[in-house]
FIKOLZA-1660 file (N, C-alpha, C; in steps of 0.1 Angstrom, whole numbers, plus 5000, padded with zeros to 4 digits):
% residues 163
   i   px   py   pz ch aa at
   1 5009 4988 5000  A  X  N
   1 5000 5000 5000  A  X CA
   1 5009 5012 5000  A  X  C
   2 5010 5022 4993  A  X  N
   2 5015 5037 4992  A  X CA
   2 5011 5045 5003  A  X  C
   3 5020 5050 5010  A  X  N
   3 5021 5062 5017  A  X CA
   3 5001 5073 5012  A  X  C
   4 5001 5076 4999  A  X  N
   4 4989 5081 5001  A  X CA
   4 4976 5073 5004  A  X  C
   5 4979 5064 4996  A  X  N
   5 4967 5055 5000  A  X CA
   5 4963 5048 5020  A  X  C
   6 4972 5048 5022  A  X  N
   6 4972 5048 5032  A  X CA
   6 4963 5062 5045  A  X  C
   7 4964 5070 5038  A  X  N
   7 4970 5083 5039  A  X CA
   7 4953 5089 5037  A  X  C
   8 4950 5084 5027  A  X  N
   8 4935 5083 5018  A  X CA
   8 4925 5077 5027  A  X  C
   9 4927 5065 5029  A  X  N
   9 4918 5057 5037  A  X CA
   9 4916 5062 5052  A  X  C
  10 4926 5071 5060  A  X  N
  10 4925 5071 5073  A  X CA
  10 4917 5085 5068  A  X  C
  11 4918 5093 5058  A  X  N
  11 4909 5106 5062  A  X CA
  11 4895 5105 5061  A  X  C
  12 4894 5093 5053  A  X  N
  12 4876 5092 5046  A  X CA
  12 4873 5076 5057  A  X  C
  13 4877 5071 5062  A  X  N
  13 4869 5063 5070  A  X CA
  13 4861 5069 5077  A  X  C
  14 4850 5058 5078  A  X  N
  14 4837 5060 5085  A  X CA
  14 4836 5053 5095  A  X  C
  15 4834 5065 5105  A  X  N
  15 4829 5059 5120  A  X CA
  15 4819 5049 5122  A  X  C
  16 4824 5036 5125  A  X  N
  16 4817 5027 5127  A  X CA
  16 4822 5014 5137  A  X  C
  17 4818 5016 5149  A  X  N
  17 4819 5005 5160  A  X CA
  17 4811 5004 5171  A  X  C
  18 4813 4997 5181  A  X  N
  18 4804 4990 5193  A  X CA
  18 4810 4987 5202  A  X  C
  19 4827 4995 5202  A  X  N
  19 4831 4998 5218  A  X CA
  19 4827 5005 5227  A  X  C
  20 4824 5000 5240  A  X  N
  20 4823 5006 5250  A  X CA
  20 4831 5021 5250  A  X  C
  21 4825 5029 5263  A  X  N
  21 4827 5048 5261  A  X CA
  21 4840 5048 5270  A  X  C
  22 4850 5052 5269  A  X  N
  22 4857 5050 5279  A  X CA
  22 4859 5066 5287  A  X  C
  23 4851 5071 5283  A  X  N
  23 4853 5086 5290  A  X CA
  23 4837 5092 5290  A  X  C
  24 4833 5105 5295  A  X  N
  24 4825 5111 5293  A  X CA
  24 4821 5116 5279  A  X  C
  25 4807 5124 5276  A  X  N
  25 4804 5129 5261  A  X CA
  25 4810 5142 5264  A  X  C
  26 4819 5148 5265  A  X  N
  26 4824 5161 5268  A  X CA
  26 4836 5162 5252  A  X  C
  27 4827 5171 5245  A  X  N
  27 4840 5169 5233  A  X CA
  27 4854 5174 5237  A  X  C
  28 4866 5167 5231  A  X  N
  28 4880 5169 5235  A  X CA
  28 4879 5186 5232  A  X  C
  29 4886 5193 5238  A  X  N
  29 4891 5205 5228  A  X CA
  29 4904 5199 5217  A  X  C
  30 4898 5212 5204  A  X  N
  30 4894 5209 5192  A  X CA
  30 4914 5213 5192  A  X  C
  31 4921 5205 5189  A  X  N
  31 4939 5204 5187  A  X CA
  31 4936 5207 5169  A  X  C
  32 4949 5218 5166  A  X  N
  32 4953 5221 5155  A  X CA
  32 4965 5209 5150  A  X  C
  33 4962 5206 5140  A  X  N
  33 4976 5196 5136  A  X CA
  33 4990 5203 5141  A  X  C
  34 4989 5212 5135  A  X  N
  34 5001 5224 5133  A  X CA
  34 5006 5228 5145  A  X  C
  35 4997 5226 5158  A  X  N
  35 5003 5230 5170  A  X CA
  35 5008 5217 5177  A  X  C
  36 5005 5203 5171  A  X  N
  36 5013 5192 5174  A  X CA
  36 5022 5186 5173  A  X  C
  37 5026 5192 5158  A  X  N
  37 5038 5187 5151  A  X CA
  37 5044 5197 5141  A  X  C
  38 5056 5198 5141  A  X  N
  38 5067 5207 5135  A  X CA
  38 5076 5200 5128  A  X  C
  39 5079 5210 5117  A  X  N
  39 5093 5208 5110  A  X CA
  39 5107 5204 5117  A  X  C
  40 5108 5211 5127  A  X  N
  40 5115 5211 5137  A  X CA
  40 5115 5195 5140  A  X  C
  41 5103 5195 5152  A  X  N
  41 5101 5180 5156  A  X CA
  41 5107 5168 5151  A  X  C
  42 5100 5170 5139  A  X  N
  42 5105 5159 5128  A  X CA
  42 5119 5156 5128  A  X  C
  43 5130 5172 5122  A  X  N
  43 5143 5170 5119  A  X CA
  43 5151 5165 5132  A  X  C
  44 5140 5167 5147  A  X  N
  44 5151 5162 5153  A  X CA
  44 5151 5150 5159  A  X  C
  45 5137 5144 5160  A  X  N
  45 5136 5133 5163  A  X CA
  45 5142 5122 5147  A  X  C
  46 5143 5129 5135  A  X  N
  46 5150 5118 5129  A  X CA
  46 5167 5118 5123  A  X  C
  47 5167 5133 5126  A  X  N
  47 5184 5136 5127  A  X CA
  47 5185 5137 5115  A  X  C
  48 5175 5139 5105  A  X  N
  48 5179 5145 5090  A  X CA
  48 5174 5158 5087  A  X  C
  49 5181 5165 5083  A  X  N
  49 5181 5180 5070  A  X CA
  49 5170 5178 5063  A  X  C
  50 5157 5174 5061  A  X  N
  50 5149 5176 5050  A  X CA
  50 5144 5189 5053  A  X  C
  51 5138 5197 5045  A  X  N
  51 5134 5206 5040  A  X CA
  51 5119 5201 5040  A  X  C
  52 5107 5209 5048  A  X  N
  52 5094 5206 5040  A  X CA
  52 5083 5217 5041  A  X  C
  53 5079 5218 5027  A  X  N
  53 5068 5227 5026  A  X CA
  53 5054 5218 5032  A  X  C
  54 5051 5228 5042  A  X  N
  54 5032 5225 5053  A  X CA
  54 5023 5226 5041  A  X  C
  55 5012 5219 5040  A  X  N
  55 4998 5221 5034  A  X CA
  55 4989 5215 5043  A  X  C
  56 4979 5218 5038  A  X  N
  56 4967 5205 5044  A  X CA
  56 4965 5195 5035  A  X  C
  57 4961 5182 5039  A  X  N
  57 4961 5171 5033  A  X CA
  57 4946 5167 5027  A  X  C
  58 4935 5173 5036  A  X  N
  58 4920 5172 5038  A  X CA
  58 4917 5186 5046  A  X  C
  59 4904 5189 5037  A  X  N
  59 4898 5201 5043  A  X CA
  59 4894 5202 5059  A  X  C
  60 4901 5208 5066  A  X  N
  60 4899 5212 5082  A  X CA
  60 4877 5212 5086  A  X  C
  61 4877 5201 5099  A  X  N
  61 4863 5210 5102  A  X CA
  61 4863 5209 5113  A  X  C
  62 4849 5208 5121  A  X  N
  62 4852 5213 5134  A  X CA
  62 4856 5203 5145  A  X  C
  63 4857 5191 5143  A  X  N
  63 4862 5179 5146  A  X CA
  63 4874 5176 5140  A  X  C
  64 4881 5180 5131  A  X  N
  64 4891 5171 5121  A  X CA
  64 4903 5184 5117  A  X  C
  65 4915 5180 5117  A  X  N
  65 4926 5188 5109  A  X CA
  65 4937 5178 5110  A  X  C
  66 4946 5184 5098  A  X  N
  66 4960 5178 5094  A  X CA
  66 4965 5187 5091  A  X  C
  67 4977 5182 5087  A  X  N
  67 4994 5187 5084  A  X CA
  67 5001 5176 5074  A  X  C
  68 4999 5180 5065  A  X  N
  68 5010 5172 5052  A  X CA
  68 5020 5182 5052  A  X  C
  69 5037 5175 5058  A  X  N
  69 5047 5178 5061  A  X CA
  69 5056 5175 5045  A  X  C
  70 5057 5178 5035  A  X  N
  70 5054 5173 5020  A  X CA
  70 5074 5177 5023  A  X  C
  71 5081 5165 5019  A  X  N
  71 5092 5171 5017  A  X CA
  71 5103 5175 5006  A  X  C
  72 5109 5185 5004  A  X  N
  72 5112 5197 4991  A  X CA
  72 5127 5185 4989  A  X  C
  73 5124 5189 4973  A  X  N
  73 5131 5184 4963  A  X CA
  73 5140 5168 4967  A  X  C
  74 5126 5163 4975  A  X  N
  74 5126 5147 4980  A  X CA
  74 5120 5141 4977  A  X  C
  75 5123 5129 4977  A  X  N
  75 5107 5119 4971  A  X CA
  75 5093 5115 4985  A  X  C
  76 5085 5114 4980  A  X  N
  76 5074 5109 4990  A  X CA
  76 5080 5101 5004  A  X  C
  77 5084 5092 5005  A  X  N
  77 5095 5086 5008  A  X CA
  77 5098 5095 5026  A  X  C
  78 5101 5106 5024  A  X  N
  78 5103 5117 5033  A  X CA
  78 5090 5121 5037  A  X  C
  79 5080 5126 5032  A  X  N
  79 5067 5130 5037  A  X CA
  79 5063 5125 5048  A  X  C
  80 5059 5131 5057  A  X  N
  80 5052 5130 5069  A  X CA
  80 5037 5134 5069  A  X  C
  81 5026 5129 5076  A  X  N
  81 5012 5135 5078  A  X CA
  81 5007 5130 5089  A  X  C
  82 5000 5142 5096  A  X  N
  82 4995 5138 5104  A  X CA
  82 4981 5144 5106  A  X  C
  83 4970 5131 5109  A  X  N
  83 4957 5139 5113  A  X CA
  83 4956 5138 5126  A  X  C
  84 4945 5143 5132  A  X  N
  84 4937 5145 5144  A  X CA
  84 4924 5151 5143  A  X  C
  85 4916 5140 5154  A  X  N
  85 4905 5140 5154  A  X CA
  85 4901 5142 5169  A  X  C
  86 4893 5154 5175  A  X  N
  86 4891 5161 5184  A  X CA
  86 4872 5156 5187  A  X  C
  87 4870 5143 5198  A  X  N
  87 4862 5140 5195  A  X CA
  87 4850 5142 5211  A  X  C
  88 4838 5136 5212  A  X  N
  88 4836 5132 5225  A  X CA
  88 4834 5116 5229  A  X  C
  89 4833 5112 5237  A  X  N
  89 4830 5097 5247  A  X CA
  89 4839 5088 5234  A  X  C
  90 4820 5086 5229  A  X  N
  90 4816 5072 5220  A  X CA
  90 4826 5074 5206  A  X  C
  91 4822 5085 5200  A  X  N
  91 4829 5094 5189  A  X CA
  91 4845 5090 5189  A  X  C
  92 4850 5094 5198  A  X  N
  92 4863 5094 5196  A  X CA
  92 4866 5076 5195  A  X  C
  93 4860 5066 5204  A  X  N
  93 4859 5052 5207  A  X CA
  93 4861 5047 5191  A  X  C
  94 4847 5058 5184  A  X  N
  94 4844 5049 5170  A  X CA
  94 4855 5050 5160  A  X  C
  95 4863 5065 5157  A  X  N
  95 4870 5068 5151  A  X CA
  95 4883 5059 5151  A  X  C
  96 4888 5056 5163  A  X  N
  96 4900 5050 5169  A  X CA
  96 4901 5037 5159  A  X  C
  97 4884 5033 5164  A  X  N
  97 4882 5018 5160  A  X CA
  97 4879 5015 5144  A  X  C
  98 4874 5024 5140  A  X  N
  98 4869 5023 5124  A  X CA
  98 4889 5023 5117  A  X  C
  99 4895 5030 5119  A  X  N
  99 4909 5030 5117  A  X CA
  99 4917 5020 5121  A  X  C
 100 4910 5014 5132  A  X  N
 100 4919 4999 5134  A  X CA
 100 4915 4994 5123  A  X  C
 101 4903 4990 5123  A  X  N
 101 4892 4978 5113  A  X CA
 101 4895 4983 5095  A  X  C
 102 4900 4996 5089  A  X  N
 102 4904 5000 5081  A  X CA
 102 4915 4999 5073  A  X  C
 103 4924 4999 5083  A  X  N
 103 4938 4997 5076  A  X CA
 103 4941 4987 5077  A  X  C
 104 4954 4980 5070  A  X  N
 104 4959 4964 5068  A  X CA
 104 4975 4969 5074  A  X  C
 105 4978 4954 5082  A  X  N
 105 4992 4959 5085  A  X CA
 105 4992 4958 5096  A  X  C
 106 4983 4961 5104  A  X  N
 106 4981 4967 5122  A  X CA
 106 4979 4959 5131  A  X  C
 107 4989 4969 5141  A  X  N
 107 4994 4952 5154  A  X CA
 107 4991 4967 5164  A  X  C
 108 4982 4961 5177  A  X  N
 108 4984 4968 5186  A  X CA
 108 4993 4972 5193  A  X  C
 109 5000 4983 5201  A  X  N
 109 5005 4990 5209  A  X CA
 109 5005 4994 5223  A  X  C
 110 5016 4986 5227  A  X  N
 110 5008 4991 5241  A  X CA
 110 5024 5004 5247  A  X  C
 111 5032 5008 5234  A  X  N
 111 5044 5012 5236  A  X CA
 111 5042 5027 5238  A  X  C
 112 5027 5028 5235  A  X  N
 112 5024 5050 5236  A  X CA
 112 5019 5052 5249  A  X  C
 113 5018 5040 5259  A  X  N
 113 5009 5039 5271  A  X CA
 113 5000 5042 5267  A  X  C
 114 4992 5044 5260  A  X  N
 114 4977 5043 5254  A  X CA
 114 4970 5035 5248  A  X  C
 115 4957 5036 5243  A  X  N
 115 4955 5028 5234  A  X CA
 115 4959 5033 5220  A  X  C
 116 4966 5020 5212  A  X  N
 116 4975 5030 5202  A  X CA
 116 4980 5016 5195  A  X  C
 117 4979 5019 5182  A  X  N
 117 4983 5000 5177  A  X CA
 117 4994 5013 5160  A  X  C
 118 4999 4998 5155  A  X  N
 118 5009 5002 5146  A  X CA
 118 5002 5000 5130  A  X  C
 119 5007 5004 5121  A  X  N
 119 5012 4999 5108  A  X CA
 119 5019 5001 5099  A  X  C
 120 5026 4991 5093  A  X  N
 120 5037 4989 5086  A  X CA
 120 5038 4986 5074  A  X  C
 121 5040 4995 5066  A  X  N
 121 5037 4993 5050  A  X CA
 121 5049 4993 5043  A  X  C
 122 5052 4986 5028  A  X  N
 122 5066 4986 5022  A  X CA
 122 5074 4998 5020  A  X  C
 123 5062 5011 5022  A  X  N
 123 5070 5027 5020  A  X CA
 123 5066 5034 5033  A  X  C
 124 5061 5033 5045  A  X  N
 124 5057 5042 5052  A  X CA
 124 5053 5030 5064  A  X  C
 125 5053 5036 5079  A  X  N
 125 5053 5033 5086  A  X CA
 125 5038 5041 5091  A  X  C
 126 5030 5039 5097  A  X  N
 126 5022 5049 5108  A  X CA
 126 5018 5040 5126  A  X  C
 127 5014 5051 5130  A  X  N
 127 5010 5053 5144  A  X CA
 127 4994 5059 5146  A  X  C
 128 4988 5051 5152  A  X  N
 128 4976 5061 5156  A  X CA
 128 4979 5059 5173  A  X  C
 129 4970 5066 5175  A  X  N
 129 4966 5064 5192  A  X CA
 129 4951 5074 5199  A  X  C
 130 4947 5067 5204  A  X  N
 130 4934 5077 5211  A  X CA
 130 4940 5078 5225  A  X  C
 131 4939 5088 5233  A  X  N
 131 4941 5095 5241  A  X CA
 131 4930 5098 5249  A  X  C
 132 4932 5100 5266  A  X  N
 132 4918 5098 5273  A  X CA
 132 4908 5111 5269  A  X  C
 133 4912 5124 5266  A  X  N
 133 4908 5134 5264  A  X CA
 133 4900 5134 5251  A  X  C
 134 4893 5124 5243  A  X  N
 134 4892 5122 5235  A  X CA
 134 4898 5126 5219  A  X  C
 135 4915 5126 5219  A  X  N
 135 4922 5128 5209  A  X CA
 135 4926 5116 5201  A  X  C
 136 4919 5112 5192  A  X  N
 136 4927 5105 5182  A  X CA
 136 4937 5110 5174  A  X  C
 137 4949 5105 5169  A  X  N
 137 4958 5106 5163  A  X CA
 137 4964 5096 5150  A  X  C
 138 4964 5102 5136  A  X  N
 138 4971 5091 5130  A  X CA
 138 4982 5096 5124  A  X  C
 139 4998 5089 5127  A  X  N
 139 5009 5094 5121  A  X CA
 139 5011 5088 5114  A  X  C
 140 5012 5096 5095  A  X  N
 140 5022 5085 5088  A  X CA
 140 5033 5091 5082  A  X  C
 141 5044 5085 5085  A  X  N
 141 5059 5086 5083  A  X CA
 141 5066 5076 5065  A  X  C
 142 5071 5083 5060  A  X  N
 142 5077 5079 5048  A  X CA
 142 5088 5071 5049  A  X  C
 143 5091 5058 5047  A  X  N
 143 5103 5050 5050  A  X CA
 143 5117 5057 5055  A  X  C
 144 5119 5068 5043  A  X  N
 144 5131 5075 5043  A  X CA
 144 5133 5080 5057  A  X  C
 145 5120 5094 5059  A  X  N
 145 5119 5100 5070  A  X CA
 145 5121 5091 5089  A  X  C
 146 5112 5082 5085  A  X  N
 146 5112 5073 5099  A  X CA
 146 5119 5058 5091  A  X  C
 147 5135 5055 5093  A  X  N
 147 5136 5043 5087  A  X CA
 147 5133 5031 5098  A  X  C
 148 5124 5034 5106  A  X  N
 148 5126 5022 5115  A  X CA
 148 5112 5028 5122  A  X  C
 149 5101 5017 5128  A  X  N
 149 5093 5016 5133  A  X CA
 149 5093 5025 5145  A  X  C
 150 5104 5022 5151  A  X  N
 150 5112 5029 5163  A  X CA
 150 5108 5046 5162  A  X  C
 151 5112 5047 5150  A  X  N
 151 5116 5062 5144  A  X CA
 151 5101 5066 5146  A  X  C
 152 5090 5064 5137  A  X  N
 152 5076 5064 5137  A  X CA
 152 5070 5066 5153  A  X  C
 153 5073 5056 5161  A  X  N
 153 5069 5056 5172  A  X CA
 153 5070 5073 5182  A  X  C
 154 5083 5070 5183  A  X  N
 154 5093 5083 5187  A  X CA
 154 5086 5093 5180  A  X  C
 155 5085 5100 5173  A  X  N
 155 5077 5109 5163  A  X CA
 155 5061 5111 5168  A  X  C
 156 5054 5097 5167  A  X  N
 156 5037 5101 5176  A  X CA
 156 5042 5105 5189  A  X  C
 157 5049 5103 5198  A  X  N
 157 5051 5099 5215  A  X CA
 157 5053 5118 5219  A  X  C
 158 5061 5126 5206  A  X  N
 158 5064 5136 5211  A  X CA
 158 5051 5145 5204  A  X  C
 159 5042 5140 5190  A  X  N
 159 5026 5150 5194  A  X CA
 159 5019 5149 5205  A  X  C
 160 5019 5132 5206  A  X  N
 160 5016 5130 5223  A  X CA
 160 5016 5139 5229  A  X  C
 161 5031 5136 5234  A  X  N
 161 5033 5146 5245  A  X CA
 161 5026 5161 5244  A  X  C
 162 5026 5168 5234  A  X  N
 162 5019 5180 5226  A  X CA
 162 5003 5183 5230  A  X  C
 163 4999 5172 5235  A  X  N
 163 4982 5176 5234  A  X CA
 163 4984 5175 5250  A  X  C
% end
C-alpha cells in the first residue's frame, strides 16, 4: 500500500463501531495539527536536513485537521502527515476503532501507554493512538523520513506529548 493511499483511507473512513465509552460525552478541545507537530520535531527526532513545505492534506472542520509535512526536492518517501480528530465519549471510541478495522498491517501497541496500535507498510510506517481526552491521532511517516518503526513511534510519543 502507498504512503497516500494509506493516507486516503485514514481521512475518509467511517465511524463505525460498538466499543464501549471509555470517557464522558464532553468533546475533546478541538487540537490544530500544526500545533502538534513541527518541522523542527521531525528534523530532530530523525536527525535529518529535509526541507518541507506544510499544506493541508484534507479540508479542516470542526472535529478534524492535518498537516502534510510534503518534503522539498525529495521523494514521497520523506513526507510526513498527520491527522487528528478532536472528539467526545463514543465518537472518539468509533474513530479509533473504524481505523483499526480500516487499515491492513496493524498490530496493537501498548508502547504510547495508550490505546494506540501500529502499521507497517513497504514505503511508510504509521502510528495512531486515542488519548483519554478524546484525541485520536494518525501518524504517517515515509520509509526515508522514519527508517525504522522505532523512528515512527518516537515521532507520535512527542505530538503525544503535545496535546
Amino acid at each position: 500500500m502507498r504512503l497516500a493511499t494509506l493516507l486516503l483511507l485514514a481521512a475518509s473512513v467511517a465511524s463505525a463501531s460498538n466499543v464501549a465509552p471509555r470517557r464522558g460525552n464532553t468533546v475533546a478541545t478541538r487540537r490544530s495539527a500544526a500545533s502538534l507537530l513541527t518541522a523542527t520535531m521531525i528534523r530532530e527526532t530523525s536527525g535529518k536536513a529535509v526541507g518541507f513545505t506544510t499544506m493541508p492534506w484534507s479540508p479542516a472542520t470542526a472535529d478534524y485537521d492535518d498537516i502534510h509535512f510534503r518534503a522539498q526536492i525529495m521523494p514521497e518517501s520523506f513526507d510526513v502527515v498527520l491527522h487528528v480528530w478532536s472528539l467526545a465519549g463514543q465518537a472518539a471510541d468509533d474513530r479509533y476503532s473504524s481505523l483499526y478495522a480500516s487499515l491492513q498491517n496493524v498490530t496493537a501497541s501498548w508502547r504510547m501507554g495508550t490505546r494506540a496500535f501500529t502499521v507497517t507498510e513497504s514505503d511508510a510506517f504509521g502510528v495512531a493512538f486515542e488519548d483519554d481526552r478524546g484525541i485520536v491521532a494518525l501518524l504517517a511517516c515515509g520509509r526515508d523520513e522514519c527508517r525504522t518503526l522505532d523512528d515512527a513511534l518516537a515521532l507520535a510519543g512527542r505530538v503525544r506529548d503535545q496535546i
